[in-house]
C-alpha positions as CSV (number, residue, x, y, z in Angstrom):
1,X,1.9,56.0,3.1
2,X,2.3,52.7,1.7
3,X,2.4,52.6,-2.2
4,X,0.7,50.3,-3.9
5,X,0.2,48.9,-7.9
6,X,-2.1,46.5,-9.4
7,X,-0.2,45.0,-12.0
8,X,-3.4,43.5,-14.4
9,X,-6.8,44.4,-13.6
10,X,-7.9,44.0,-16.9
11,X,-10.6,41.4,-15.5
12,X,-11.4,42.9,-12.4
13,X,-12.0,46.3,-13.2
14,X,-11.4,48.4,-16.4
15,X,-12.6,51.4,-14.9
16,X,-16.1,50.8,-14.4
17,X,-15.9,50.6,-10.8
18,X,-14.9,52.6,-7.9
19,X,-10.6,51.7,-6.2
20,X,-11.6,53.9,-3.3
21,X,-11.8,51.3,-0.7
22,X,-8.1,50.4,-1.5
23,X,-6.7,54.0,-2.6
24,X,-8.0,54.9,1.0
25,X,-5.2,52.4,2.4
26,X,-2.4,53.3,0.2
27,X,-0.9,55.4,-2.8
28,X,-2.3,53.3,-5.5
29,X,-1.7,53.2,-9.5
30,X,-3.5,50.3,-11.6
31,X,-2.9,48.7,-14.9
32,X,-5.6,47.0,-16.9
33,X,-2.2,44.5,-18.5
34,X,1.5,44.1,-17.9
35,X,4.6,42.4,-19.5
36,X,6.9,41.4,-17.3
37,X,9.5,44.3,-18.7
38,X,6.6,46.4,-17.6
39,X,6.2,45.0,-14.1
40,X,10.1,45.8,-13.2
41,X,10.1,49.7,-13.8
42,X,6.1,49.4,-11.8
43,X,7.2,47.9,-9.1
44,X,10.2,49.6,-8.4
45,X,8.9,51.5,-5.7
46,X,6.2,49.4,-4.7
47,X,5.8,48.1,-0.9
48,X,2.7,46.2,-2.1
49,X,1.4,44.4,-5.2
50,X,-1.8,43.5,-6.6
51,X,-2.3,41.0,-9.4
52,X,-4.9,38.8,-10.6
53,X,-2.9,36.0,-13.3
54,X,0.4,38.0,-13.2
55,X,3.0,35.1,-12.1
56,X,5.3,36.4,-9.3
57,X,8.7,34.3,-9.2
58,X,11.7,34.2,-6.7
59,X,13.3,36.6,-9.0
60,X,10.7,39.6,-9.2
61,X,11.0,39.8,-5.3
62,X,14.7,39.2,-5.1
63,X,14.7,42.2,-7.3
64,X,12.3,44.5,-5.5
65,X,13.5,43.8,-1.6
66,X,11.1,46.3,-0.5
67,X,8.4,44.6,-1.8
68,X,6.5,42.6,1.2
69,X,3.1,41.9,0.4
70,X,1.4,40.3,-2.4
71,X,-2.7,40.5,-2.7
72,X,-4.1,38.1,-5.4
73,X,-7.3,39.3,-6.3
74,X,-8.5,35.3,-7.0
75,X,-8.9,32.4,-5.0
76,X,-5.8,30.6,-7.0
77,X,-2.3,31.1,-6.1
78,X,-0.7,28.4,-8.0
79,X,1.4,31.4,-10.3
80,X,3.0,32.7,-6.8
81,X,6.3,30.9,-5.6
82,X,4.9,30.8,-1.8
83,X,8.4,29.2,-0.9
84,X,10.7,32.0,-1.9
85,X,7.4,34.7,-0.2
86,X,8.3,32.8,2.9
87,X,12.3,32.9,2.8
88,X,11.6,36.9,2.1
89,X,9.7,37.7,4.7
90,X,6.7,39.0,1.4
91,X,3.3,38.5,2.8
92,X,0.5,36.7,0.9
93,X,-3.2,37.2,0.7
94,X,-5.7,36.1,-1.5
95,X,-9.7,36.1,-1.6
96,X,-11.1,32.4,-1.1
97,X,-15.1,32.1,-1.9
98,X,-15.9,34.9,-3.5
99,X,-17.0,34.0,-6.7
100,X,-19.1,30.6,-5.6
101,X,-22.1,32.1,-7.0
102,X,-20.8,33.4,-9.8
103,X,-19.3,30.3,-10.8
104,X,-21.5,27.6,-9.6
105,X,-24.2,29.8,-12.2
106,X,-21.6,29.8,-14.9
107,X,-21.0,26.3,-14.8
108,X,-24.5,25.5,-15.5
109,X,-25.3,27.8,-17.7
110,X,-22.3,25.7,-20.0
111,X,-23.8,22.9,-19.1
112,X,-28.0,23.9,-20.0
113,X,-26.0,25.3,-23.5
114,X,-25.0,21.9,-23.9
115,X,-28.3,20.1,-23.3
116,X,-30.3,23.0,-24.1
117,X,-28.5,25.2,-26.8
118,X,-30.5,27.8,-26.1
119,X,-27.7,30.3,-27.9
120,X,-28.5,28.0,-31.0
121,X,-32.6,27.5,-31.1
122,X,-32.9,31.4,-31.6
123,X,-32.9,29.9,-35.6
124,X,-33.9,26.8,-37.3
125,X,-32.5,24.1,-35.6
126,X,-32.6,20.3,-35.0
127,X,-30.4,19.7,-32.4
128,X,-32.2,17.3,-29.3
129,X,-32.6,18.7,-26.3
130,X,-31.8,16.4,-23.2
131,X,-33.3,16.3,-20.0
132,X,-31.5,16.6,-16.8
133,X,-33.7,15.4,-14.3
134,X,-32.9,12.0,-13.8
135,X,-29.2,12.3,-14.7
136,X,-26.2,12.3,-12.5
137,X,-23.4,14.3,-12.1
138,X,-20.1,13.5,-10.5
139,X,-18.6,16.7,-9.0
140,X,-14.4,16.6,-8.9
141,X,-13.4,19.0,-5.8
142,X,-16.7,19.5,-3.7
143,X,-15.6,22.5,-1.9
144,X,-18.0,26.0,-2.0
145,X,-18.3,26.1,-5.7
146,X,-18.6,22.4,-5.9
147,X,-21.7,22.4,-3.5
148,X,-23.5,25.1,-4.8
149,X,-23.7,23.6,-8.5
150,X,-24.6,20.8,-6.5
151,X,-27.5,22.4,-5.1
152,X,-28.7,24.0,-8.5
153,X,-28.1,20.5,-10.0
154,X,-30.4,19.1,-7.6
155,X,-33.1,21.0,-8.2
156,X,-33.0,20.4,-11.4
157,X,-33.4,16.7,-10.6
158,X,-29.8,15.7,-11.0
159,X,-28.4,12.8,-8.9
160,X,-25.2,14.7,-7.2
161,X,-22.3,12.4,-6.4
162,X,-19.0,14.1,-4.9
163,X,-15.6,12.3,-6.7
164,X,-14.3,12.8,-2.8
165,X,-16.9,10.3,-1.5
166,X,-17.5,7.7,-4.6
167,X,-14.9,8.4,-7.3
168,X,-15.7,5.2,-9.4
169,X,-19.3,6.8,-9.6
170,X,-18.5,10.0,-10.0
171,X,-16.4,9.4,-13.0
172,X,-19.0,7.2,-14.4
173,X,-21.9,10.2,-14.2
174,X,-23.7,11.6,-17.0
175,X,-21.8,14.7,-16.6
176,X,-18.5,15.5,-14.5
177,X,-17.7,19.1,-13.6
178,X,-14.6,20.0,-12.4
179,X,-14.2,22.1,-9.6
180,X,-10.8,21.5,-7.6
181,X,-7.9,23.5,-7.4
182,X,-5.0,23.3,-9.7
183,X,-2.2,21.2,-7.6
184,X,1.0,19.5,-9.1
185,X,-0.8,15.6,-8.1
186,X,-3.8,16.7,-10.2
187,X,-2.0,18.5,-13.3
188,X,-3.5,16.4,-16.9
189,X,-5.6,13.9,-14.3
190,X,-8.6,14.1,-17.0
191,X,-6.3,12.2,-19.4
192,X,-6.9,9.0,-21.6
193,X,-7.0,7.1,-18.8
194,X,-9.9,9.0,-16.8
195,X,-11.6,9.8,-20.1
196,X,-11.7,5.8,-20.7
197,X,-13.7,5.2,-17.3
198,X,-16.0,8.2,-18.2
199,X,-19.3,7.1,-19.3
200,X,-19.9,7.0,-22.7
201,X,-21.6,10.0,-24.6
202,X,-20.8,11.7,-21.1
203,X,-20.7,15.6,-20.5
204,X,-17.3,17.7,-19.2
205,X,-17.9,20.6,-17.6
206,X,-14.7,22.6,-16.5
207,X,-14.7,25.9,-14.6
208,X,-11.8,25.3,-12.2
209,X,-8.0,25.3,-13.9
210,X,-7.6,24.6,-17.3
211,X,-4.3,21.9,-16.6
212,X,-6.5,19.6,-14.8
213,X,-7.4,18.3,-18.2
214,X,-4.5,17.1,-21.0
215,X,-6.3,18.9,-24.1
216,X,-5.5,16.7,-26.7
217,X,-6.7,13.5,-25.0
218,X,-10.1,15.4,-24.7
219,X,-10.2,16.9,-27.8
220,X,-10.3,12.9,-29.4
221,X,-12.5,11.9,-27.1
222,X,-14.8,15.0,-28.2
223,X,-14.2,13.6,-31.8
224,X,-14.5,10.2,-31.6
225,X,-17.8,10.8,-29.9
226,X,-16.7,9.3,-26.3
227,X,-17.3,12.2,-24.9
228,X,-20.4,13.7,-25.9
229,X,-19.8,17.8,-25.2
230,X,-18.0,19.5,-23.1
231,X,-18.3,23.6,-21.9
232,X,-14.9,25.0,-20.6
233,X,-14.4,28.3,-19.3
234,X,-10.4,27.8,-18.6
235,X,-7.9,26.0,-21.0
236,X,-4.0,25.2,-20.7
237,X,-2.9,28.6,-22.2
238,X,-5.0,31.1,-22.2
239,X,-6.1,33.0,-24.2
240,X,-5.2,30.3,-26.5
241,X,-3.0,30.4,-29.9
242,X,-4.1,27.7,-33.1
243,X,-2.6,24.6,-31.4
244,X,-5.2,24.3,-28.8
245,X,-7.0,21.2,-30.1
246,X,-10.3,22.4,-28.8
247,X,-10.8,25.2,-31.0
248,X,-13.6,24.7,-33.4
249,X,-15.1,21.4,-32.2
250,X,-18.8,21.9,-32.7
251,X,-19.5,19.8,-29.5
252,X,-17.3,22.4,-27.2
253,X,-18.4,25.4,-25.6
254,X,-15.3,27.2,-24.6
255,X,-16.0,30.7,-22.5
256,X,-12.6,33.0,-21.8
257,X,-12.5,32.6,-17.9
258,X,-15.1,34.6,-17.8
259,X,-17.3,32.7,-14.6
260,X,-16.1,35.3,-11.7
261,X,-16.7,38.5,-13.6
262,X,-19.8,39.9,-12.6
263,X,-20.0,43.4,-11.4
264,X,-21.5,42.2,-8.2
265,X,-18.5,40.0,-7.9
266,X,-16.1,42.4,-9.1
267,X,-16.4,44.8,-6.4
268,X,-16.7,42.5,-3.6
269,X,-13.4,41.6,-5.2
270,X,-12.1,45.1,-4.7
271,X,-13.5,45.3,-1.0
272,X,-12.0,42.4,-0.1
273,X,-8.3,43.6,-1.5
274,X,-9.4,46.0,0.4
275,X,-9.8,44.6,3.7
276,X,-6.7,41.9,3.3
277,X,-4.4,45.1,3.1
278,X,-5.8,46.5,6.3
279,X,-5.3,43.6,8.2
280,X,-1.9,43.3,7.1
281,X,-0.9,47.1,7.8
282,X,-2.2,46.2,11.3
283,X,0.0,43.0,12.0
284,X,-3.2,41.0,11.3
285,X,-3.4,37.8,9.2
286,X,-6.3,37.7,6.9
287,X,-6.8,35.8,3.8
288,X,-3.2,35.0,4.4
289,X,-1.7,32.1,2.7
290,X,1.7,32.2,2.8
């Protein structure tokens, strides 16, 4: 039987839900975290690995040469070198639009704190409440997450404009969510530059990759008062140590990459681990990326 390890589940499951779907498929051990001295004993005898934010380089599978598949348990597979999978024969999966719900529903939840703060008006408090209906809001990367806030945003009376079909309006819009995946043409492209086009007093919303945005150019925009709020749940390094310039700004909301973790979206997460493994045991191609 094929023996399997997740190697950090921490944010997919801690032990609150059920691994039957995959331990049916394979011998399978789980670890909520581990270091990368850690990952070399556990994957030793492992045909199959699991990970979530656990980078896998050209030398982990040079190392294990019986390793030959790798199931990311996220839509992102910018930590995996895909080149050296393909040289080794190591089969890749991972599990596209699965959290666009979840997501779409986190992203304007930051952005209703920052318009709203209803976190804050539980006390005295004078901050102004703005209203959305009317406003715009330029959408970078309108794939399934993108859409749906689209669609919540338009009921809310938002004007939606996609950065793919207008990007001089987009950037211009009262608020800009981010929503595209991380690529090496897009690393830092919310920079001084793209902040300087922004509207002034504008809103940034990120809930896609934390390098999409260079943190310091952001964090003096945030000061100076260019940029009005913004409500991050993904930075640069995360978590992140005291040289993140974002920490403490009053007009940031900064959540810990915490969009896809529902329980409803947790175990759908798990079934389709699941169901990529399957198809690869039977010569299939599912989810396949590699």
């Amino acid at each position: 039987m094929m023996k399997a390890v997740f190697l950090d589940c921490i944010d997919i499951n801690r032990g609150d839900l059920s691994w039957e779907s995959v331990e049916n498929l394979c011998e399978f051990k789980w670890f909520l975290t581990s270091t990368k001295e850690e990952a070399k004993d556990r994957l030793k005898d492992a045909d199959a690995v699991f990970i979530d934010s656990f980078p896998i380089d050209r030398q982990i599978m040079v190392d294990h040469p019986q390793l030959k598949y790798i199931g990311i348990a996220a839509t992102g597979f910018n930590h995996i070198d895909l080149r050296a999978a393909g040289e080794l024969g190591v089969a890749v999966t991972n599990i596209p639009a699965y959290s666009t719900d979840a997501v779409a529903q986190h992203a304007i939840a930051l952005l209703l704190q920052l318009t709203n703060h209803p976190g804050t008006y539980d006390d005295v408090d004078t901050t102004p409440l703005t209203l959305l209906t009317g406003k715009s809001l330029g959408i970078v990367g309108y794939g399934n997450i993108g859409r749906r806030i689209g669609e919540i945003a338009e009921a809310l009376g938002m004007e939606v404009i996609p950065y793919s079909k207008d990007p001089d309006r987009a950037v211009k819009a009262d608020v800009v969510s981010l929503n595209c995946p991380l690529t090496e043409e897009n690393r830092g492209m919310v920079n001084s530059e793209f902040i300087s086009s922004m509207k002034d007093s504008a809103i940034l919303i990120n809930t896609a990759r934390g390098a999409l945005v260079e943190e310091q150019a952001l964090a003096d925009a945030l000061k100076s008062g260019k940029i009005a709020a913004a409500g991050l749940d993904v930075l640069a390094k995360e978590p992140p140590d005291e040289t993140c310039p974002l920490l403490g700004l009053e007009n940031c909301v900064i959540t810990p990459h915490i969009a896809f973790t529902p329980r409803e979206t947790r175990k759908l997460i798990i079934d389709l681990m699941a169901e990529n493994l399957k198809s690869f045991q039977e010569g299939g191609r599912k989810n396949r990326i590699d």
